[in-house]
C-alpha positions in Angstrom: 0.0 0.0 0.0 1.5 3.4 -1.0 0.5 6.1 1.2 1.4 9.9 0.7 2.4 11.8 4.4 1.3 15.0 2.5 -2.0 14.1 2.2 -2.8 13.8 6.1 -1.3 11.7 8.9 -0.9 7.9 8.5 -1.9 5.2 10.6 -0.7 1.6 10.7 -2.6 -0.6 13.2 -2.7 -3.8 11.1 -0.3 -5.9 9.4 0.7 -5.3 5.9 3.4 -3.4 3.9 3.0 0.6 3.6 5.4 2.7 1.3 5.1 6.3 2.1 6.0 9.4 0.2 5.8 13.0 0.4 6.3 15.8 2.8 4.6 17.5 5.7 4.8 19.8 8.3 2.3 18.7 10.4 1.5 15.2 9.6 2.9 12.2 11.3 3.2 8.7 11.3 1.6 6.0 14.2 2.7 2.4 14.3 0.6 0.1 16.7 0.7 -3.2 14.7 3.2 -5.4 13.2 4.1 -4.0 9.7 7.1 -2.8 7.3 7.1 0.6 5.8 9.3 2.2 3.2 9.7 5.1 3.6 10.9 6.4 0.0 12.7 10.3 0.1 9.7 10.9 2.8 10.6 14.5 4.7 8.6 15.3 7.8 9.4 18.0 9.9 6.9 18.1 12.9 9.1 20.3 14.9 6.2 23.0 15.6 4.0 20.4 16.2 3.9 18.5 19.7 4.5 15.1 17.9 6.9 12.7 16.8 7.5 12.3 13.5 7.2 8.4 13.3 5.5 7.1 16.9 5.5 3.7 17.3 3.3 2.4 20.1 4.2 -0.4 22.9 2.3 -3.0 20.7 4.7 -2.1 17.2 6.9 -4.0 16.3 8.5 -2.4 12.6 10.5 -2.4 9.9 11.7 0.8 8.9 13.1 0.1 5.0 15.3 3.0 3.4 14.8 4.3 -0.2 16.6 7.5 -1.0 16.7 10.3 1.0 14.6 10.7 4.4 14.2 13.5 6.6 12.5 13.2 10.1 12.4 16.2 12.5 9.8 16.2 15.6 8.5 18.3 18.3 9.8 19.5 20.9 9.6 16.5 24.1 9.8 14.0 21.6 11.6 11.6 20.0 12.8 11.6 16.1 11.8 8.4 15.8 9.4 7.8 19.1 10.1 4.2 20.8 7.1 3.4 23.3 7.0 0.9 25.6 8.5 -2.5 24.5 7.5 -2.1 21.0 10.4 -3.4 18.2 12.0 -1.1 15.5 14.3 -2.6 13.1 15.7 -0.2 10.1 17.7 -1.1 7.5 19.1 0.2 4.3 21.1 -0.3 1.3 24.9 1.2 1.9 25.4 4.5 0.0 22.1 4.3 -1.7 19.4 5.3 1.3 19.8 7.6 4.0 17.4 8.6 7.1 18.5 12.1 8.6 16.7 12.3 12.1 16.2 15.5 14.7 14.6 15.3 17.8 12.6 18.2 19.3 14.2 19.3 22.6 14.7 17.1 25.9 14.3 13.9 23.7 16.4 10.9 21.8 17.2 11.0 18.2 15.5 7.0 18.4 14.3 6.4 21.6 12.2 8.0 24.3 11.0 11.0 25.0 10.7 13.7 27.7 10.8 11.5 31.1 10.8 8.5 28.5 13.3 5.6 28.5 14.3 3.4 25.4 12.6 0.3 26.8 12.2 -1.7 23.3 14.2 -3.3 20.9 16.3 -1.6 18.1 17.7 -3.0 15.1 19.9 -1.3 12.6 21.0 -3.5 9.6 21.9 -0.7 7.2 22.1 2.8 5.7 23.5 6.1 6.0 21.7 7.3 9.2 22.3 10.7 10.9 21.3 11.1 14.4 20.8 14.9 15.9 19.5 14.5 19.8 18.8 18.8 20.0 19.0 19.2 23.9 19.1 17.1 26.5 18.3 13.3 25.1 20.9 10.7 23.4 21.3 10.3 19.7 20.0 6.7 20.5 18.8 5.4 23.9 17.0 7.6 26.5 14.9 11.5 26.4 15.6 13.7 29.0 15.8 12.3 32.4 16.1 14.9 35.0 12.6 13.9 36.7 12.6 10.5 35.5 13.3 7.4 33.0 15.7 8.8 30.2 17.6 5.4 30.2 18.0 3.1 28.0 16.9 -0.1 29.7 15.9 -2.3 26.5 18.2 -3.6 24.2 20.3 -2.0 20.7 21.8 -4.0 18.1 23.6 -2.3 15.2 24.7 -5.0 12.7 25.4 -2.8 9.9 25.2 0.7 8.4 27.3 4.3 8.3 25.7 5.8 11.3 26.7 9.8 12.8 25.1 10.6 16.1 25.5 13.6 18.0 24.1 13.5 21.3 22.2 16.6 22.8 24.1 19.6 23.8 23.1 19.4 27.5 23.2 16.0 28.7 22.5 13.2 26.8 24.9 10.2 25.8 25.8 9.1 22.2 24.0 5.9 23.1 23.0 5.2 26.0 21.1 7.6 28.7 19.7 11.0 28.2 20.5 13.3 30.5 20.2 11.6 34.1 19.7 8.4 32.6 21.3 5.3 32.2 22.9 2.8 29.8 21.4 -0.1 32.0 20.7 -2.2 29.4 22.6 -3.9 26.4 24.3 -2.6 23.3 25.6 -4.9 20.6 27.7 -3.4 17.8 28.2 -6.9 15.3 29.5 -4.2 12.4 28.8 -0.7 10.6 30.9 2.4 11.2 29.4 3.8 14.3 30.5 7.5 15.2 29.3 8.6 18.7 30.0 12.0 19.9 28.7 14.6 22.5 26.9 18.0 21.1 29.2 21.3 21.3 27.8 21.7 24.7 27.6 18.4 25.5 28.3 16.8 28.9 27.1 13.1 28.3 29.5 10.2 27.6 30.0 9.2 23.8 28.3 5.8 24.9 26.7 4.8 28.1 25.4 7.5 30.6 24.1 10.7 30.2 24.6 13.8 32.5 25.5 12.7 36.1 24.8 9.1 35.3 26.3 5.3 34.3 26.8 2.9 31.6 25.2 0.4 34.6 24.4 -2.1 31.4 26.5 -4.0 28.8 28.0 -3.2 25.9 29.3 -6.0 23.2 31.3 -4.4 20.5 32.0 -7.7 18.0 33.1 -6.0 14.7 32.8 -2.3 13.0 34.3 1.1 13.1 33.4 2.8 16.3 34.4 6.2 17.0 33.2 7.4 20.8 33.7 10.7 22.0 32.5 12.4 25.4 31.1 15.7 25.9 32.7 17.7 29.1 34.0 15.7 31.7 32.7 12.7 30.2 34.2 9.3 29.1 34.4 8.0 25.5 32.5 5.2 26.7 31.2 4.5 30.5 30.1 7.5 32.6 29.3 11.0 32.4 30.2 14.0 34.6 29.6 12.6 38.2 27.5 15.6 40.2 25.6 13.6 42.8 24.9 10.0 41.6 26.5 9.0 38.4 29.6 9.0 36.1 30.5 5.4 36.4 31.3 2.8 34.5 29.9 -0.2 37.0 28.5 -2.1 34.3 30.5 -4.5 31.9 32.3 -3.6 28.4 33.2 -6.3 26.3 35.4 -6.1 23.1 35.6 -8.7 20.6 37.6 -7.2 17.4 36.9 -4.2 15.4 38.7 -0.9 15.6 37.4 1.3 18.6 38.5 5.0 19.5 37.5 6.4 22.7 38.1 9.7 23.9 37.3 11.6 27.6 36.2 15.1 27.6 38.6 17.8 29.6 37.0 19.6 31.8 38.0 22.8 33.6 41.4 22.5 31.4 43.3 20.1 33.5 40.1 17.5 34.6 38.4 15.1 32.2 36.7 12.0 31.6 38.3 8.4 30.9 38.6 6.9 27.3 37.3 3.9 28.8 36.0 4.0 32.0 34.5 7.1 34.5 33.9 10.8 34.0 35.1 13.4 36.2 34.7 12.4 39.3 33.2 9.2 38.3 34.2 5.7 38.7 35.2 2.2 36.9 33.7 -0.3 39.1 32.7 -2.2 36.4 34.6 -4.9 34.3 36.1 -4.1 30.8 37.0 -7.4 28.8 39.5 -7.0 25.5 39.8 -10.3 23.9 40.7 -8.9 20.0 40.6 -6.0 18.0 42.2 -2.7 18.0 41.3 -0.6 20.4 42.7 3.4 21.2 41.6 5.1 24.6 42.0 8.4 25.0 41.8 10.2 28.3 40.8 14.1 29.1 43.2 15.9 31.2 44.2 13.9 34.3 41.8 11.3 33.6 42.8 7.5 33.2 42.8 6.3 29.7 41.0 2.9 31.0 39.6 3.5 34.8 38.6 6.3 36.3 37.8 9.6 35.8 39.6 12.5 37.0 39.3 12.8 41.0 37.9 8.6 40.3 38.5 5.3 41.9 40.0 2.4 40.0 37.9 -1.0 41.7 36.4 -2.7 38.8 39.0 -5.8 36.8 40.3 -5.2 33.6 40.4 -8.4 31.4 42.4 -8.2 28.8 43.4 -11.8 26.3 46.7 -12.7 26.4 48.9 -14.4 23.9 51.9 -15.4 26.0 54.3 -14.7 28.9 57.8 -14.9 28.5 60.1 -14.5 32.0 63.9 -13.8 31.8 65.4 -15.6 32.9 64.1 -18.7 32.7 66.0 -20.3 35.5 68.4 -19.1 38.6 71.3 -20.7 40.3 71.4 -18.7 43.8 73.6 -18.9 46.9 71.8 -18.5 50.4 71.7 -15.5 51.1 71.7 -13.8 47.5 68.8 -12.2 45.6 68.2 -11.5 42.0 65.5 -10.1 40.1 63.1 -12.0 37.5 61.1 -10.1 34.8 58.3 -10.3 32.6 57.0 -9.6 29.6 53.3 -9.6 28.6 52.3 -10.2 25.0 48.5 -9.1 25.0 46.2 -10.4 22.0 44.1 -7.2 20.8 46.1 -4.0 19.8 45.6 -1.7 22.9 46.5 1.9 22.2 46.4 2.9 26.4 48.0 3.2 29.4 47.2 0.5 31.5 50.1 0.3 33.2 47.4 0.7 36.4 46.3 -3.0 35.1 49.5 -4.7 33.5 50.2 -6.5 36.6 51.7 -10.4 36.9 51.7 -11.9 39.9 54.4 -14.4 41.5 54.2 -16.9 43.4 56.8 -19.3 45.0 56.2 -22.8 45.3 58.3 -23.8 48.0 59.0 -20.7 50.4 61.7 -22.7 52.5 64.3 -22.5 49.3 63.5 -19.1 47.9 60.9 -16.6 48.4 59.8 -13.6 45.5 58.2 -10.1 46.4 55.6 -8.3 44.2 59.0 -6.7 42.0 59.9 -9.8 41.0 63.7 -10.2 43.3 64.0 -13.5 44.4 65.7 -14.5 47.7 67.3 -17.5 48.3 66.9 -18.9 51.8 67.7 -22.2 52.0 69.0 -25.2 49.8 67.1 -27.2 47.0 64.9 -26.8 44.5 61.8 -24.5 43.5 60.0 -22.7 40.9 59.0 -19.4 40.6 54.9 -19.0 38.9 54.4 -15.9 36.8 50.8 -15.2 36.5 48.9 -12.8 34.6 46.4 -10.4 36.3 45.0 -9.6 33.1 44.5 -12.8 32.5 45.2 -15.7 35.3 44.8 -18.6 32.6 48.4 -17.0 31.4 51.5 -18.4 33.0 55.1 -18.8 32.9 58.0 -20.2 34.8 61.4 -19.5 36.1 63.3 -22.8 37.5 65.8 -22.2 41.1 68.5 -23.8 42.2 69.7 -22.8 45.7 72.7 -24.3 46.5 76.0 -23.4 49.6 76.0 -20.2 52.0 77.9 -16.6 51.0 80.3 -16.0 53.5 79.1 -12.0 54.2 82.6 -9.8 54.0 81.1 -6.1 54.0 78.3 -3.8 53.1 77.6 -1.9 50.3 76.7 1.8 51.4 76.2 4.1 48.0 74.4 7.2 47.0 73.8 7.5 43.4 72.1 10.5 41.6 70.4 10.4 38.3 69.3 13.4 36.3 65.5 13.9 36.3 65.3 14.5 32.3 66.9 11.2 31.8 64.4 8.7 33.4 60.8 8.8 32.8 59.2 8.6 36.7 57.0 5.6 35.3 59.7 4.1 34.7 60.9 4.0 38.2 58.9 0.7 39.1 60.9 -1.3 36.4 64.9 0.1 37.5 67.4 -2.6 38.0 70.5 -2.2 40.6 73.0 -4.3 39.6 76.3 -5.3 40.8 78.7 -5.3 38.5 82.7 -6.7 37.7 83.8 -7.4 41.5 87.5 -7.6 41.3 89.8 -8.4 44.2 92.4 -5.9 44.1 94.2 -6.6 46.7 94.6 -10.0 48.8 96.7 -10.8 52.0 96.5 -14.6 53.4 98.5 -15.6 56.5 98.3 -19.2 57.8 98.8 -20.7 60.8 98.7 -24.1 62.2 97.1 -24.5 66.1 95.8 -26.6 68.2 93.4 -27.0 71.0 92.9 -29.8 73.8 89.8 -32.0 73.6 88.2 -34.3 75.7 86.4 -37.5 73.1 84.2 -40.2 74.5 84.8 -42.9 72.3 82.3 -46.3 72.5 85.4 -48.4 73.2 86.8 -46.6 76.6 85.1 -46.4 79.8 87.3 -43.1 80.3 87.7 -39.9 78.7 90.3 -39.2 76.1 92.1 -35.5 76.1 93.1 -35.5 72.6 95.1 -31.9 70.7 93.2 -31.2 67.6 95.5 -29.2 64.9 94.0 -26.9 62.2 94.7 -24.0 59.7 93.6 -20.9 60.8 93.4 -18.6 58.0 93.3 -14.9 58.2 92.1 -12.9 55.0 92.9 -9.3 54.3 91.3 -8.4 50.7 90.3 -5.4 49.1 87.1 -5.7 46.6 86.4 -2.9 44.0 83.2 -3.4 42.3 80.2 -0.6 40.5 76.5 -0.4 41.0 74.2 0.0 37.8 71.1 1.3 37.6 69.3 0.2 34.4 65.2 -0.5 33.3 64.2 -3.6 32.9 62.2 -2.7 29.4 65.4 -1.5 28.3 67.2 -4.1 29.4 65.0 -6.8 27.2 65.4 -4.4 23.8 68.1 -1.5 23.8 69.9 -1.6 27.2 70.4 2.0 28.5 72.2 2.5 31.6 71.3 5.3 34.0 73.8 5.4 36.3 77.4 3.2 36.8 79.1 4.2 40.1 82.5 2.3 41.1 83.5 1.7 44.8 85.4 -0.5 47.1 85.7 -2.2 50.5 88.5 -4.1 52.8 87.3 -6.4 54.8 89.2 -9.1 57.4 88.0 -12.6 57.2 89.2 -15.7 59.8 88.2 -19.5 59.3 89.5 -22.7 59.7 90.2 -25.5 57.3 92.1 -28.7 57.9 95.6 -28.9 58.4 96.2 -30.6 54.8 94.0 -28.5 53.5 95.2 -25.8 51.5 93.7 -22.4 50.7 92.7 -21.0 47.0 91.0 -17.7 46.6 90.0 -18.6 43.3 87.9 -21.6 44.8 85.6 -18.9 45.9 83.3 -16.7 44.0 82.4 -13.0 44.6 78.7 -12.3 45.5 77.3 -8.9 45.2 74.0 -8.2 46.3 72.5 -4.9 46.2 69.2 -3.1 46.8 67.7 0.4 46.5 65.5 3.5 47.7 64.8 6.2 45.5 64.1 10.1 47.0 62.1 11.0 44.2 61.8 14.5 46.2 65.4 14.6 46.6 66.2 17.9 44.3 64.3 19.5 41.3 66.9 18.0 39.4 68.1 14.2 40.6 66.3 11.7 41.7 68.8 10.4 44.7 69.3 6.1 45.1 70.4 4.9 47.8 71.8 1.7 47.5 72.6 -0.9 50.7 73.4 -4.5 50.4 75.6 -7.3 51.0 79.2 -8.5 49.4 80.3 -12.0 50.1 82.2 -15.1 49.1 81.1 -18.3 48.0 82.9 -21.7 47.4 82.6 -22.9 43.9 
């Protein structure tokens, strides 16, 4: 059936196919049935009207076909394309070939509800040019203005295909997702399309999930397709928006399966913003964000979080991220008692992350048997008594991820001084998140100068052997050897990123110690420095405050000798 909009407003409350035409300025059209309409170059502009320009009632369920160029503009309180209810809109149209240009009238969605209204239905977008204008405070797609009440969107939005601009409303509302006030509390599935999200000049709601002051509380499944997300002031690419009172959280889930996503916070008051990923200002990510593929850019606003919080926000939720291996260096460890060397990590992840997560890109290690070597959080691993153990490297981002470093703890270092340096390294030269990763090694311990006297001496004894009923005072002779040696060694200080690619050394200070050593051997025994093996074991603090310029290390730590 071919119906003309010009001719008066059209009603569809029975099944059937309907192609409209024309244009009108005060005619409309009402869905409450189950029906598909074309709507071929159609241009309505109800916008001084108090009307929608296509309402579809709680009971429609409708497809929306595309031929050619369509205009829909609506009242003010209402949306572009009015979704009552639980009612069903699916629109779809051929790629470069049919468009749908949609306004809203003030305090309402692009598609979705209006004034007071949440998007409570079901949305389908399989095609077609479609450009989105949410004039005031509703979303492009999702909820109308929700300052008294509703303005989420609390039903569900799939976009399978289609080259879709939205621009959210210039006082509150979200991309997609909540108007202003309102939610993204339920679930958004992109499966492909080039989606572009972004806030209004004067917009202040996230490019998707909450509007003004409010959450994406929901889900959102991104699976394939172009998305480009961008928040209005103090607002996150995608999560929360400006937190005043009640809202700008992300404390719902975000899952990302592949295509190529961009999402950039709003700045706020020139140094505050919202998160790419994550909270507005003053909003947090409580929620859970998993990455298994794609590419994926985040994008903070001023001292925001590119995935977390929002300026001034809390970082609770768990960051999941797929991971495609571990690799530790090294991969085994022969330590003395007493000695401690560091262990590192490096974490391939699977999708292409654009971010700092350095707030997330944790591992974790364990020891498996604490009595032979323990590890702290850094990675240095201490050996305390003899045997066997491994060391478990363990991804936060992903605890199915692990790797393993194999110890050997063998003979105790003989402790022969102290190692007391302070070592300062220019501020301009080391990045401060770099600080976490520095090394301090000791390095090319040499003896350079040795003095050994020996004596032979003796001592009485009294043995109970099995065979006498008395005593036996026996003299017991041994070497007594007293060692006079000077050590000079140097400390470097090194990252241990660099370390793995292009080694770059910050600082390489020299030093030395004398130290007097007495032991006993046997009396046949004799005495070989070179049987013993120097042990250097150093360990730092950094004064980041200690001048405007350097950064002061203060290195302490233990020098001994091992036998072979």
């Amino acid at each position: 059936m071919k119906l003309n909009i010009s001719n008066g407003d059209v009603t569809i409350d029975s099944i059937g196919e309907y192609e409209i035409i024309g244009s009108s300025k005060v005619h409309n059209i009402h869905v409450n049935s189950k029906a598909t309409i074309i709507l071929d170059n159609v241009d309505i502009d109800v916008s001084k009207e108090s009307k929608a320009a296509i309402d579809v009632d709680k009971s429609g369920n409708v497809i929306i076909s595309l031929r050619g160029e369509n205009k829909l503009k609506s009242g003010d309180n209402y949306a572009g394309i009015q979704m009552n209810g639980k009612c069903k809109v699916l629109i779809k149209g051929e790629e470069n070939l049919s468009s749908l240009n949609i306004e809203s009238g003030t305090s309402a969605a692009g598609i979705g509800g209006g004034y007071g209204d949440d998007l409570d239905g079901e949305l389908i977008i399989e095609g077609g040019i479609i450009n989105i204008l949410s004039t005031r405070e509703g979303a492009g797609i999702g909820g109308g203005n929700g300052t008294i009440r509703g303005g989420n969107l609390s039903g569900n939005v799939t976009i399978n295909d289609g080259n879709l601009n939205i621009t959210s409303g210039n006082y509150g509302g979200s991309g997609i997702g909540g108007g202003c006030s309102g939610d993204l509390s339920g679930e958004v599935i992109i499966n492909g399309g080039k989606i572009t999200s972004v806030a209004g000049k004067y917009g202040i709601g996230a490019g998707i999930g909450g509007g003004y002051d409010a959450n994406l509380s929901g889900k959102l499944i991104i699976n394939k397709g172009e998305v480009l997300a961008i928040g209005g002031e103090g607002a996150s690419g995608i999560g929360g928006a400006i937190n005043i009172t009640k809202g700008g959280n992300l404390s719902g889930e975000v899952i990302i399966n592949g295509g190529s996503i961009t999402a950039k916070g709003g700045l706020y008051l020139e140094k505050y913003g919202g998160a790419g990923i994550g909270g507005g200002y003053n909003g947090n990510f409580s929620g859970k964000l998993i990455l298994n593929d794609g590419e994926i850019t985040a994008d903070k606003a001023g001292n925001a979080n590119d995935i977390g919080g929002g300026s001034n926000g809390e970082i609770t939720g768990k960051v999941i991220i797929k991971i495609d291996k571990i690799q530790v260096n090294p991969t085994s460890l022969d330590l003395y008692i007493g000695e401690s060397k560091i262990i590192t990590s490096i974490v391939t992840i699977n999708p292409e992350v654009h971010a700092n997560i350095s707030n997330f890109e944790k591992v974790k290690y364990l020891s498996e048997d604490t009595t032979v070597a323990t590890v702290n959080k850094n990675g240095l691993v201490s050996a305390v008594g003899k045997g066997k153990t491994k060391i478990i490297v363990i991804s936060m981002l992903d605890e199915t991820k692990s790797a393993i470093c194999s110890i050997n703890v063998s003979n105790e270092i003989i402790k022969i001084g102290e190692i007391d340096l302070l070592i300062q390294v220019n501020k301009e030269e080391l990045n401060i998140d770099e600080l976490e990763n520095i090394i301090c090694y000791g390095n090319n311990p040499i003896i350079k100068d040795l003095y050994i006297d020996e004596n032979i001496e003796n001592f009485n004894v009294d043995v109970i052997l099995p065979d006498c009923k008395e005593k036996v005072n026996s003299i017991v002779e041994y070497k007594k050897i007293s060692l006079y040696l000077c050590i000079t060694y140097s400390i470097a200080l090194y990252t241990t990123k660099a370390c793995m690619e292009n080694l770059k050394i910050y600082a390489l200070q020299k030093s030395e110690i004398s130290s007097h050593l007495e032991f006993c051997l046997s009396k046949d025994e004799d005495f070989d420095i070179n049987k013993f093996k120097i042990i250097l074991n150093p360990k730092y603090e950094i004064d980041k405050n200690y001048s405007n310029k350097y950064y002061l290390f203060k290195i302490s730590g233990t020098i001994g000798l091992v036998k072979n």
